[in-house]
C-alpha positions as CSV (number, residue, x, y, z in Angstrom):
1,X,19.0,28.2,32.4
2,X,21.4,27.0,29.9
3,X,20.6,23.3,30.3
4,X,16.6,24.5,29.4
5,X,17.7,25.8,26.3
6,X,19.9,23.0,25.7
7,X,16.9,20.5,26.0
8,X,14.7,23.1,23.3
9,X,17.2,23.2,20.8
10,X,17.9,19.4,21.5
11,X,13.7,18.7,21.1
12,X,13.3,21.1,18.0
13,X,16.2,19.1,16.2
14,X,14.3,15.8,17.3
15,X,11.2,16.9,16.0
16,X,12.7,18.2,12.8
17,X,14.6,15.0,11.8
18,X,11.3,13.2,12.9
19,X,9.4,15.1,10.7
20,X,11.6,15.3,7.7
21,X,11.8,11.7,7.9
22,X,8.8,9.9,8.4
23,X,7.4,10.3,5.0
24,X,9.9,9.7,2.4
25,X,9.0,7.6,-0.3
26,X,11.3,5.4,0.8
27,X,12.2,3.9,3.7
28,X,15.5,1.7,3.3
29,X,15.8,-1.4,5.4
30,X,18.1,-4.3,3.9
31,X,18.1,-2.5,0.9
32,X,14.3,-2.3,0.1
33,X,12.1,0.4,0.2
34,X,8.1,1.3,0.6
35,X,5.9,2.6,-1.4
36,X,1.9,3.3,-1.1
37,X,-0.8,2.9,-3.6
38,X,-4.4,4.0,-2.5
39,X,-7.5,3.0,-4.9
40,X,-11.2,4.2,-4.3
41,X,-13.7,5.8,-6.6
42,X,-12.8,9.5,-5.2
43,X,-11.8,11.4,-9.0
44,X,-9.4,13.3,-6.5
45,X,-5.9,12.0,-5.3
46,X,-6.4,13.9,-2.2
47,X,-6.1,11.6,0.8
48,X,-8.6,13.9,2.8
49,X,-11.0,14.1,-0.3
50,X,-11.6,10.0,0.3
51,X,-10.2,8.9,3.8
52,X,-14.2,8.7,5.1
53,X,-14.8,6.8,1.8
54,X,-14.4,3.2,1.1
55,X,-10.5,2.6,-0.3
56,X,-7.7,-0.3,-0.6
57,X,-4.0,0.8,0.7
58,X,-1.4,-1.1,-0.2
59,X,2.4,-1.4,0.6
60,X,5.4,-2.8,-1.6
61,X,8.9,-2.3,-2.7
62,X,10.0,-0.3,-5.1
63,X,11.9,-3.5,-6.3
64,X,12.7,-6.8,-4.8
65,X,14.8,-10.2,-5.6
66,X,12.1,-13.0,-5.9
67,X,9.5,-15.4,-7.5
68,X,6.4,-14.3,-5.6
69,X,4.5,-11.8,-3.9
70,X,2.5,-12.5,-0.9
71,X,-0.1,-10.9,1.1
72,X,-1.5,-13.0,3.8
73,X,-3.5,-11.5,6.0
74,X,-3.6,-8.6,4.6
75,X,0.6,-8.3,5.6
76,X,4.0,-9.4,3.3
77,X,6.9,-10.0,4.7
78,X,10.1,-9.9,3.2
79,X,13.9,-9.9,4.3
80,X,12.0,-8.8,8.3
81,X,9.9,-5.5,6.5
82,X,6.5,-5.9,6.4
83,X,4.3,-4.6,3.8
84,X,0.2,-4.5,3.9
85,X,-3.0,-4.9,1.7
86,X,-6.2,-3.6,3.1
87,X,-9.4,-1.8,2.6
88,X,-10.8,0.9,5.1
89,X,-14.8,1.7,5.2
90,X,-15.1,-1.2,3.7
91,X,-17.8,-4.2,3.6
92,X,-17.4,-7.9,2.3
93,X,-17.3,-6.4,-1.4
94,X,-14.8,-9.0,-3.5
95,X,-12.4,-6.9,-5.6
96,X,-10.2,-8.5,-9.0
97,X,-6.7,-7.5,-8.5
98,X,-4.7,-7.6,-11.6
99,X,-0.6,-7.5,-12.3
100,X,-0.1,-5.9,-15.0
101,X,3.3,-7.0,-16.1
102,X,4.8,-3.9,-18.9
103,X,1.6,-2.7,-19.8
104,X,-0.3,-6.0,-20.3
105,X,-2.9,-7.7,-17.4
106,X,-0.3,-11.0,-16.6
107,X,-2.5,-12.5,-13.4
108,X,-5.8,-11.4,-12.3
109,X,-7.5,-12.8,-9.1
110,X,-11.0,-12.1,-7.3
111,X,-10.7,-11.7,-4.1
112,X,-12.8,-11.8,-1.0
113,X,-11.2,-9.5,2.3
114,X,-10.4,-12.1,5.4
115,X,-13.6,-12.6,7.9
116,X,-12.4,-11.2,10.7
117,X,-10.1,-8.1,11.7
118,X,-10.1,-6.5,14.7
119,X,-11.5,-3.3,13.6
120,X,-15.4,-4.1,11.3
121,X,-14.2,-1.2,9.0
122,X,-10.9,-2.6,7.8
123,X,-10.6,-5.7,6.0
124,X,-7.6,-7.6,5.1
125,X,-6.8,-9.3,1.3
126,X,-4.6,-12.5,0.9
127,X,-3.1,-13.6,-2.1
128,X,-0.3,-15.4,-3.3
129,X,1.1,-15.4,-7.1
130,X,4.4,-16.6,-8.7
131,X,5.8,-13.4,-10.8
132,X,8.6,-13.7,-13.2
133,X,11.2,-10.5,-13.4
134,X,9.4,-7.4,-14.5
135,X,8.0,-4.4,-13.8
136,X,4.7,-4.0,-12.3
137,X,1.9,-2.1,-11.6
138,X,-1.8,-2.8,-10.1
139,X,-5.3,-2.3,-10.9
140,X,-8.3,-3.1,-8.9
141,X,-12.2,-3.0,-9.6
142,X,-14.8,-3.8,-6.9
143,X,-17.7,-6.3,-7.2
144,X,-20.8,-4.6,-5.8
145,X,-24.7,-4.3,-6.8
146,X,-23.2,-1.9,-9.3
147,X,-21.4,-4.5,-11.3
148,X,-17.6,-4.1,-11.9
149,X,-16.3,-0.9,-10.7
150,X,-12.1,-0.2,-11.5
151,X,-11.1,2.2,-8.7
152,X,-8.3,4.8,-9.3
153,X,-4.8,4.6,-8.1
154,X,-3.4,7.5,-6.5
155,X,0.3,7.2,-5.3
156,X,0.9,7.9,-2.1
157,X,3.9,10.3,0.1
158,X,5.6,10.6,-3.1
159,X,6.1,7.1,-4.0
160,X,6.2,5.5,-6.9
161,X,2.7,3.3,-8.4
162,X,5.0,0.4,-9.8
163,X,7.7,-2.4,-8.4
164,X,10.2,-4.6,-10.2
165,X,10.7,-8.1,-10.1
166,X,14.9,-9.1,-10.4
């Protein structure tokens, strides 16, 4: 009878440190972190408001020692983590993805998702830029038969909607 309660109490502490973990903002591996960006048209930052809707997710660090960033495949890796760019509900619309280095647009780039993915709904970006140390933050528009389109930016689990080149 005692080992039975043993294994509950031993199951309820796993699924509490399981649960109070698995979305912090940041998850610390080598001494980076991750943060989440989501940008669609939806006017609320809600993820249940827009997760049937087209949007882009995308993964970075909080801040990182280097001279570039890139996504290919719609996946970064640096120092073993992996971070990821992609779009879900989403079609062969091109988007322009701009860095916007202290408030100003320093690179912007139209880009195209990668032809094939395993799932037809998600689609994968690749893109590689040189960056010089700063801080950063990212803006997205979609190409469609509208026009031009700048999707909002809702952070995601608590994170933070900027990085900083060292």
């Amino acid at each position: 009878m005692k080992t039975k309660q043993t294994r509950r109490i031993i199951l309820m502490i796993t699924i509490a440190l399981i649960s109070a973990t698995s979305c912090t903002k940041e998850i610390k591996k080598n001494n980076l972190s991750w943060n989440a960006v989501a940008f669609t048209e939806s006017d609320t930052p809600e993820f249940s408001s827009f997760m049937d809707q087209p949007y882009i997710n995308i993964t970075y660090p909080s801040s990182f020692s280097g001279e570039s960033i890139s996504y290919i495949n719609g996946e970064w890796t640096l120092s073993g983590f992996k971070y990821v760019f992609s779009a879900h509900n989403w079609g062969d619309e091109k988007i322009t993805l701009k860095l916007i280095k202290n408030g100003e647009p320093l690179i912007s780039s139209e880009i195209v998702p990668e032809p094939s993915t395993p799932r037809h709904d998600i689609k994968q970006f690749s893109f590689t830029h040189e960056i010089p140390p700063g801080k950063y933050t990212i803006d997205i528009s979609i190409h469609d038969n509208r026009g031009i389109t700048q999707l909002n930016r809702y952070t995601l689990h608590s994170g933070q909607d900027y990085f900083e080149v060292h």
